[in-house]
Structures are given as C-alpha cells and as structure tokens.
LOVEX-442055 format. One record per residue (C-alpha): residue in three letters; x, y, z. Coordinates in steps of 0.2 Angstrom, whole numbers, plus 2048, in hexadecimal, padded with zeros to 3 digits. Layout:
REM LOVEX-442055
ALAXYZ;...
END
This chain:
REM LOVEX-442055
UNK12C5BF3EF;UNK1345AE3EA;UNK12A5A03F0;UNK1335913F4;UNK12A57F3EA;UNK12E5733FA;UNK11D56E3FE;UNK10D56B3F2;UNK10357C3EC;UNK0F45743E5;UNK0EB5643E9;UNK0F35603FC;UNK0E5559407;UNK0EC55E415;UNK0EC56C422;UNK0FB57A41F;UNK0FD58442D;UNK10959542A;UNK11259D436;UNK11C5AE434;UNK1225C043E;UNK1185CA432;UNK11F5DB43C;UNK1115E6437;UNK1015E342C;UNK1095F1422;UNK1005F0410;UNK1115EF407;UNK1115DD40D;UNK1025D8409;UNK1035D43F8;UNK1115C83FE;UNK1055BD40B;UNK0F95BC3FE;UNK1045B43F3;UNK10A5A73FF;UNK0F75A4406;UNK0F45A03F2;UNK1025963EE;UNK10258B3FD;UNK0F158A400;UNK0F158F411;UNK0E458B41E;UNK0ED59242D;UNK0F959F431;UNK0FF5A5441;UNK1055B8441;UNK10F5C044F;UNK1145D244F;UNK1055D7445;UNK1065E744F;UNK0F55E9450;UNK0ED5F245F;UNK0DC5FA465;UNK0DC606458;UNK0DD5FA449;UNK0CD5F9440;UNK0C35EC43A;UNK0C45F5429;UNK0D75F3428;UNK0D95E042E;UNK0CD5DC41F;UNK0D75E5414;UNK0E65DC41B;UNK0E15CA416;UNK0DE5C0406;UNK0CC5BB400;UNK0C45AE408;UNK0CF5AF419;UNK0C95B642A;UNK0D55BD437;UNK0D25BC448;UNK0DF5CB452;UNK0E55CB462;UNK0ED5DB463;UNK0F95E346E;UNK0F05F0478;UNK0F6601480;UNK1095FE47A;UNK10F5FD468;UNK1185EF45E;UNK1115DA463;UNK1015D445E;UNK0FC5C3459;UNK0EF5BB44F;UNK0E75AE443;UNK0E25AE431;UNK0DB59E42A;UNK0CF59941C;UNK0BE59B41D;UNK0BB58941C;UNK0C358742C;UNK0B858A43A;UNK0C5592448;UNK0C259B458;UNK0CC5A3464;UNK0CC599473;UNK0D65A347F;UNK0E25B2482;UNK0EE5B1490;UNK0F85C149A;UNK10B5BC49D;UNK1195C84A1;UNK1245C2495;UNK11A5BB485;UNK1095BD47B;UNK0FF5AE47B;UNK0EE5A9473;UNK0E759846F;UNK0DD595460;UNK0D158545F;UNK0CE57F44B;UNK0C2572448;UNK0C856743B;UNK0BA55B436;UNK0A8559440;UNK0AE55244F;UNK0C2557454;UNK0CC566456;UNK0DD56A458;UNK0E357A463;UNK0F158645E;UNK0FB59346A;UNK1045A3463;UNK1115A846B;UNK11A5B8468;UNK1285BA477;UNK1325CC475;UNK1435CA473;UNK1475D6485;UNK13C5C948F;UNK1465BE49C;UNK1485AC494;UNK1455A54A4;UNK1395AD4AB;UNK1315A8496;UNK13459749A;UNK12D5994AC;UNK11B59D4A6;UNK11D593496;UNK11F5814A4;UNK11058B4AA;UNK10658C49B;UNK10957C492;UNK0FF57149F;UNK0F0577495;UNK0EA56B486;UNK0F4573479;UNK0F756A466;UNK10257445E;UNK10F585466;UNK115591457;UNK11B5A3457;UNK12A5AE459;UNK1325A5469;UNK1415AF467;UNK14C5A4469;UNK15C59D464;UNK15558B45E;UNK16458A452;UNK17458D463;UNK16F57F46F;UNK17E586479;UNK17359647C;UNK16D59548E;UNK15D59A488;UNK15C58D47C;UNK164581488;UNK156583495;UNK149587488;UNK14E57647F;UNK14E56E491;UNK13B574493;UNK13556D484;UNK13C55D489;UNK13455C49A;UNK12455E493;UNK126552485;UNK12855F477;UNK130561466;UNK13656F45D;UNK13256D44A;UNK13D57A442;UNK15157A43E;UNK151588431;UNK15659B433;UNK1465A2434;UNK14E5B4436;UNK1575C142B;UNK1695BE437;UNK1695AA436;UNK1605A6444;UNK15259A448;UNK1445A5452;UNK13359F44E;UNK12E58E451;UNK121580450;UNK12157745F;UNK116566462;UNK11655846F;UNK123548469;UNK11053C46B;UNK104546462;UNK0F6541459;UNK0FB547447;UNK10B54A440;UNK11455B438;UNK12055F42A;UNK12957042A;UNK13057841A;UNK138589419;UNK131597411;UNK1335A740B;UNK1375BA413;UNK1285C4415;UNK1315CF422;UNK1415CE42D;UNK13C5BB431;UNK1385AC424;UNK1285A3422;UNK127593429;UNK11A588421;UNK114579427;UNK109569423;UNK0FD56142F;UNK0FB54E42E;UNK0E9553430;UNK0DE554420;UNK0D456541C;UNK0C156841F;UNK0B856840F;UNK0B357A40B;UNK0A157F407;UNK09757C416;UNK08C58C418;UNK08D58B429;UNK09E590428;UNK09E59C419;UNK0915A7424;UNK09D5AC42E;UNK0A65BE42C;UNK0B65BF424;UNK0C05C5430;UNK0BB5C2443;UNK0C55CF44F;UNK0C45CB461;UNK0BF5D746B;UNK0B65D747F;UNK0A95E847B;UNK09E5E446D;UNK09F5E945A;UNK0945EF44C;UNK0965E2441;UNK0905CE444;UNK09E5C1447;UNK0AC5D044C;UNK0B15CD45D;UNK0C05D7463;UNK0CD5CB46E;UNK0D55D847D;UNK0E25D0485;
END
C-alpha cells in the first residue's frame, strides 16, 4: 500500500480522525490499517462494513487492531455483511453513547473526551446501497436533532453528481439543518464520492480532509480536527482494556461490553 504525504506523519498536535469501508476485518487487510494507523498517527477511525456480527469474538477483534488501539464494535446481528465501529488510541478516552434502529441505515454515536472538561460526539453511519434515499433522508431529518459534532460513514451517495435526485435532496437536507459536507474526492473504486465527513457550517472547531489510500473497494479519508490531542499517559486511561466490544449480556473479561443494536 502506497500512502499518500498530504498531511503531517510525526509531530501534528492535533486530533486525526480516519474514516474508511474496510469491507471485512479479513487479516489480509490488516497489515495495511496498520500501516496507515502508524504513519498518520491516527487517534480515530470510523469503520463501516466491518462485517462483524454475534459470532465475532473478542479474540479476533484484538487480533484485528494495532498495539495501543481499542475497538469498540457494533456489529450487525442475525443478517450478514454491515457493521460499524470505532478504533481509537488508547489515550483517547471514547464510549459508545448510543445505537439507533432505522430501516434504511446503521447508526451509532460515539462520545471522545478530548481534554478534562469537553467532548465532541461522532455518528457512523453505514446506509446500504438498496435502501430508499428518501426514506434515508426521512430519518436522517429525524435524527440529526440530537446534539451531534461530526457525521462520517458510507452514505452511499453520489456527493460528486449534484443532478442525482438523491444527492439533490440529500444536499437539500444538509442544507436545512445547517450542514456541510467535507469531502470532494472519489472515495470509491468506480469514481465516485460515497463516504463523507459531514459537520455543522457554525461549529466549534474546524476540519481539513485529505485523500487517502485504498485499503478495499473504497479510499481512506483522513482528516484533521482543529482540536489538539489529549496528552497520553494518564493511568487512568491506560487501565482500560484494549479493545471494548459492546455488548447488552455480560462478558468474561473487565471493560468488554458487547453493543447489540
């Protein structure tokens, strides 16, 4: 895997957020992520089609990430395919806030703390491509009244044909609700823009998003958070387990909670 130099890989002090269609934690990607994780010292990465579901263990999902990450999973239950979830650094404290049922997307928030004091939260969003777009941008009106900072995922979408009537009334939502969407580049293997990083026009913090390389049928997009990095090496935070996988029934191990949506 190539990786592209557009943004710093040592010394940046600020927060860089991944977001990428891995399409299966299968191992012979792994090597790949790792890479990327160390040459871009990411802190966040958003995964949708990790294809995880009720019968992925704890095992596997350690083996899938780099050293010093934890993965919080929200897989797909009781059909194959989807699946969402978060790796990040573990000197990011992050939780999963919440998981919502809609007809035509996956949908999960995820709070990260970011100093002592203030915390930004991040939806996935992986929407099948057989879903009705307007019944997608029925629920997302729906949704987005919550207190959301940031919206990433695999929309699919054609951001890059505004004439779509898809994108036309997608673009139309984003609008009404005082929204931007952050990426222009092909983020998939045919030329079109699918994944994106969606944040209000008036936030709080700025973003800059750079193109990345293929890991699978869709391109990495990388991004950088005007918000600067929690300093590693509280002990509070290295206690927790490596990987946190959510789930509702309990588990044998300390800090594994498996997420059922």
């Amino acid at each position: 895997m190539e990786v592209p130099r557009e943004i710093p890989t040592q010394g940046t002090e600020y927060l860089v957020l991944t977001t990428f269609n891995i399409r299966s934690l299968h191992s012979k990607k792994i090597p790949d992520m790792n890479l990327l994780f160390e040459e871009y010292l990411v802190d966040l990465a958003v995964l949708t089609e990790t294809w995880c579901n009720e019968n992925t263990t704890e095992e596997y999902l350690r083996s899938c990430i780099p050293t010093g990450y934890k993965f919080l999973s929200v897989p797909r239950l009781e059909r194959r395919g989807g699946g969402i979830g978060l790796v990040y650094n573990d000197h990011i404290v992050a939780s999963l806030k919440k998981t919502y049922k809609f007809e035509t997307m996956e949908c999960a928030e995820f709070e990260i703390k970011y100093d002592d004091h203030r915390a930004i939260t991040i939806c996935a969003i992986y929407r099948p491509p057989s879903t009705d777009y307007l019944k997608f941008s029925e629920e997302i009106l729906q949704y987005i009244e919550n207190n959301v900072t940031l919206f990433t995922g695999d929309f699919n979408i054609h951001f890059d044909v505004p004439e779509d009537p898809a994108t036309a009334f997608f673009n139309d939502v984003l609008y009404s609700l005082g929204l931007q969407a952050q990426v222009s580049f092909p983020t998939h293997q045919h030329g079109h823009t699918l994944d994106q990083v969606i944040i209000p026009e008036e936030g709080f913090f700025s973003i800059k998003v750079h193109e990345g390389p293929f890991i699978s049928d869709h391109k990495v997009i990388l991004s950088e958070l005007s918000l600067v990095k929690p300093k590693a090496g509280h002990k509070k935070d290295q206690e927790i387990c490596k990987i946190g996988i959510t789930r509702n029934r309990g588990s044998s191990m300390p800090g594994f909670q498996q997420v059922r949506s």
